[in-house]
Each structure stands twice: as structure tokens, then as C-alpha cells.
Wavefront OBJ file of the C-alpha trace (Angstrom):
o trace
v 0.000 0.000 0.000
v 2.172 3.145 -1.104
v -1.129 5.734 -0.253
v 0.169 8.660 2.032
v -3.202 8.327 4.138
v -2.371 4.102 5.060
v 1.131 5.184 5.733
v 0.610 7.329 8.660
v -2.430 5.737 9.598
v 0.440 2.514 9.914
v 3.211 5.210 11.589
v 0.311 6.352 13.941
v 0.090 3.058 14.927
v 3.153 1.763 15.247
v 3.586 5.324 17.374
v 0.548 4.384 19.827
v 2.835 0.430 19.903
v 6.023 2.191 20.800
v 4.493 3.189 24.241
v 4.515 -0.361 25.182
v 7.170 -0.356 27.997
v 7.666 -4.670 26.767
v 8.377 -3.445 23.610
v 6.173 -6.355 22.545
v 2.882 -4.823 20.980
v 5.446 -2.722 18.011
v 7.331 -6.285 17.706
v 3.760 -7.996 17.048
v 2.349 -5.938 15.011
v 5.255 -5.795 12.432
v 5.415 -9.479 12.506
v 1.506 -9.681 12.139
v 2.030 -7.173 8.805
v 4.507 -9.693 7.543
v 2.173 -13.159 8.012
v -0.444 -10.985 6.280
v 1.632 -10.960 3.218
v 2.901 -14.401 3.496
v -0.777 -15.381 3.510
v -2.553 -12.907 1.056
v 0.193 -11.298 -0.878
v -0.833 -8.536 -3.127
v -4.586 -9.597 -2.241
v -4.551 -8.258 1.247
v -6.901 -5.341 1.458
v -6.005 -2.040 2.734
v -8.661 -2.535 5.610
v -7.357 -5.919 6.472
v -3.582 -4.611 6.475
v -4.767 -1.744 8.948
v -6.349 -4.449 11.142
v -3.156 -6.780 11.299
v -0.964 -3.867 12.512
v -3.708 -2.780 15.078
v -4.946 -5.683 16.469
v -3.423 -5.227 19.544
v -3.010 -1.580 19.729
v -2.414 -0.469 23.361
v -2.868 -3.613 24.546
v -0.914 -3.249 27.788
v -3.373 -0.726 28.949
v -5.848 -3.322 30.301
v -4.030 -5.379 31.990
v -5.645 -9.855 32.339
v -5.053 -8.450 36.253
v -7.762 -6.178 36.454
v -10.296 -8.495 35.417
v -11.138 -11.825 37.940
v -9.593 -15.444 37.661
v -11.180 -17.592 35.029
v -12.727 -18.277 32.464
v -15.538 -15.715 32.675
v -12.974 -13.216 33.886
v -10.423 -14.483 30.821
v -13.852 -13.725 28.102
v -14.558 -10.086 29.508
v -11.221 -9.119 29.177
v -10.688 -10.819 26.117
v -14.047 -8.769 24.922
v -12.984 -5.471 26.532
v -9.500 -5.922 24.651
v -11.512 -6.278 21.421
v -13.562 -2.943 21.710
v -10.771 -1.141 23.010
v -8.708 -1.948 20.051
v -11.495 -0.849 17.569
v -11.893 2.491 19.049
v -8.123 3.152 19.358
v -7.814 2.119 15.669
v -10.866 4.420 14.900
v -9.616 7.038 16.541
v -6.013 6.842 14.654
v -8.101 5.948 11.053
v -10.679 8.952 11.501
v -7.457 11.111 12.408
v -5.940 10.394 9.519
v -8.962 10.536 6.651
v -10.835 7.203 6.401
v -14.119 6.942 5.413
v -17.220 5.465 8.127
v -17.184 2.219 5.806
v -13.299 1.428 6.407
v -13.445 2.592 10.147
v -16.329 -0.162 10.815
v -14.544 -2.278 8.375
v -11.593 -2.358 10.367
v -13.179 -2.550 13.505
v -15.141 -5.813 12.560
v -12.392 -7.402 11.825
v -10.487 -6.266 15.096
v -13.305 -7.709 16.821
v -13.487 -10.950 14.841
v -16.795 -10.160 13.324
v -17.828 -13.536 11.146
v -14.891 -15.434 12.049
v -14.844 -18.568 9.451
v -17.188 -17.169 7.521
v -15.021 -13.828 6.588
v -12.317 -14.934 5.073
v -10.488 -11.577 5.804
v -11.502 -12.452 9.520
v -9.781 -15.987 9.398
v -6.841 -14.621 7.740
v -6.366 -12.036 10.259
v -7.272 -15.059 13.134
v -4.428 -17.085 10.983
v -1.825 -14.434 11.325
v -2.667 -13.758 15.248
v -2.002 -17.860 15.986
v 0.830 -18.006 13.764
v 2.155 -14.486 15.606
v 1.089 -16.756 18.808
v 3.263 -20.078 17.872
v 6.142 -18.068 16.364
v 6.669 -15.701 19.717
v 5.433 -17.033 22.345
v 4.285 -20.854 22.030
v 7.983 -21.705 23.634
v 7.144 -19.718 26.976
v 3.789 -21.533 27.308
v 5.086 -24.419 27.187
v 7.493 -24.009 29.836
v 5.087 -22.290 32.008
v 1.514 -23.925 31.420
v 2.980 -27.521 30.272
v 0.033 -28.895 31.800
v -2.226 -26.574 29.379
v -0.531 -26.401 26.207
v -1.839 -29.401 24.244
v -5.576 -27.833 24.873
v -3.350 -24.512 23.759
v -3.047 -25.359 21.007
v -5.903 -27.959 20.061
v -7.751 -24.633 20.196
v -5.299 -22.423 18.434
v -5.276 -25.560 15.920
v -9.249 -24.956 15.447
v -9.215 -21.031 14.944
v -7.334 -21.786 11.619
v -7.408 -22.364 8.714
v -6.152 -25.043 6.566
v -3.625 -22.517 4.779
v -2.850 -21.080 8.192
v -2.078 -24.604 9.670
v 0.031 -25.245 7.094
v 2.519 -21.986 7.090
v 2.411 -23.107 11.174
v 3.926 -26.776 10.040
v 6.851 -24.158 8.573
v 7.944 -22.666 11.627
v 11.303 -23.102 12.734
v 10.667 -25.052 15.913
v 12.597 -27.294 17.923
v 12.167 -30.969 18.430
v 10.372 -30.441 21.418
v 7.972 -27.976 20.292
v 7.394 -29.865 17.217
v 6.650 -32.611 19.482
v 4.528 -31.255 21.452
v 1.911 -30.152 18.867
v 1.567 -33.679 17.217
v 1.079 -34.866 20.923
v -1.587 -32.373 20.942
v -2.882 -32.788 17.794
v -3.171 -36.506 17.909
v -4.999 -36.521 21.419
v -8.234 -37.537 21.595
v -8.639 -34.707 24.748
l 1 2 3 4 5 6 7 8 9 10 11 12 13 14 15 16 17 18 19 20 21 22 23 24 25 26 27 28 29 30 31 32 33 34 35 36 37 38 39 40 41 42 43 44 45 46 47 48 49 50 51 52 53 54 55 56 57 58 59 60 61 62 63 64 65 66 67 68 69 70 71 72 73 74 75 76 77 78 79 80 81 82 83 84 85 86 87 88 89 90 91 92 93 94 95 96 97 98 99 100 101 102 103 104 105 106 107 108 109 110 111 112 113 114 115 116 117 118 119 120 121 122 123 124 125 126 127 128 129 130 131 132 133 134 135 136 137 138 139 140 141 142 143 144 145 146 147 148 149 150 151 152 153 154 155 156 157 158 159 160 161 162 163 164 165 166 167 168 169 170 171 172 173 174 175 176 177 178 179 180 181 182 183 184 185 186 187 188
């Protein structure tokens, strides 16, 4: 996308991601941008580009703490994450000259609108599991060993068949290969 209005709707973006004291949401969302292109290529639209690189915009702002232990807790935040990145991205899209139609574009895809039946959804749910197994799919499995197989049985199901195959391509070690055909193969 060589437009001057995507470009610093991107280095607005990537602005709002440098304010991430990990240094992980700028990180992300670059290698997000680059599994968009592995995936789509040229085809990629300009809305779904915007999405990849905003997904997680500010993310460190709402902290899993502030919302309670389990599974109910994990949804709301999970939920609360997803509106909060739509209106950060709105905010940074309006800012910089998009129309309504791209904004709410944008957003429905940040907030997984028709997931696996928009295919711009799944490829943008593709990218976020690949982003997943590529960065940080080594630390869960040191730290939630007893978890990861249902990990990533359910990071497994959110793709799709062109996403689970560019995950067979990762680099990953023995063990990590071995530990998703354990979980893949398990009848849990």
C-alpha cells in the first residue's frame, strides 16, 4: 500500500505500539504485517492490512489483572480488549482521513466479526495464531505444560487449513514440534 493516508495511519500506529514499555505490541504488530503478506500477498486489502498492525493496539493498557480469575474473567477481558482496540484504531483511522465504511470495516475485523465465515476475519485469526506459535508458544510451554496441548488444540481450530500449514513451517525445535503432534493426535 504506497497511499500517504495508510502510511501514517500505519506510523500512527506503530507510534501508539512504541508506548509499550515490553516493547512487545510494536514487535507484534510488524510481525503480524509480515504473516499478512505471506498469507494474502498482493490480495490483502487495505482494511485488512490496517487491522493486522492494530490488532493489539495499546494492549498493555488493560491489563488480564484487572479483570477476575477464570474463564468468565479471561472472556470479559478478552471482549474489553476487542472494543478497546477498535476504538483506538478508529480514533487513529478517523485522524488520519478514512471513510465510516473502512473505520467499521476495520473494527469488525479487530473484533473478529464472522470469524470462518469472513475470510479476511480468518486470515487475520491465521496471522494472530501463527504471531502466537512463532513468539510465544515456547514460553507456554514451559510455564503452562500442563495446558498447552488444549493450547493449542484450540489455536489448531481457529485456523485455517492454509494457516495450519505456514504453522507446520515454523522453525521449531524438536520439542515444540513434538509437542503439537502430541496435541494434535490426542483424543482430549
Amino acid at each position: 500500500m504506497g497511499n500517504t493516508r495508510f502510511r501514517r495511519a500505519i506510523e500512527k500506529i506503530d507510534t501508539a505500539n512504541a508506548e509499550d514499555p515490553t516493547g512487545v505490541a510494536a514487535i507484534h504488530a510488524e510481525r503480524r504485517t509480515q504473516w499478512m503478506y505471506k498469507l494474502k500477498g498482493d490480495s490483502a486489502s487495505e482494511a485488512l492490512l490496517l487491522a493486522a498492525r492494530a490488532q493489539h493496539i495499546r494492549r498493555w493498557q488493560i491489563p488480564r489483572s484487572a479483570y477476575p480469575d477464570g474463564r468468565a474473567g479471561y472472556l470479559n477481558w478478552r471482549a474489553a480488549l476487542q472494543r478497546f482496540h477498535a476504538e483506538q484504531t478508529a480514533e487513529i483511522l478517523r485522524e488520519t482521513g478514512y471513510d465510516d465504511e473502512t473505520i467499521e470495516r476495520v473494527g469488525g475485523l479487530i473484533q473478529k466479526r464472522r470469524l470462518k465465515l469472513d475470510p479476511e476475519t480468518q486470515a487475520l485469526e491465521d496471522v494472530l495464531c501463527l504471531v502466537f506459535l512463532e513468539t510465544q508458544f515456547a514460553d507456554f510451554a514451559k510455564k503452562e505444560a500442563d495446558k498447552i496441548g488444549n493450547i493449542i488444540r484450540k489455536t489448531w481450530r481457529k485456523m485455517s487449513p492454509q494457516g495450519q500449514a505456514l504453522a507446520l513451517q515454523l522453525p521449531l525445535s524438536a520439542e515444540e514440534r513434538a509437542i503439537i503432534e502430541e496435541a494434535l493426535t490426542s483424543d482430549e
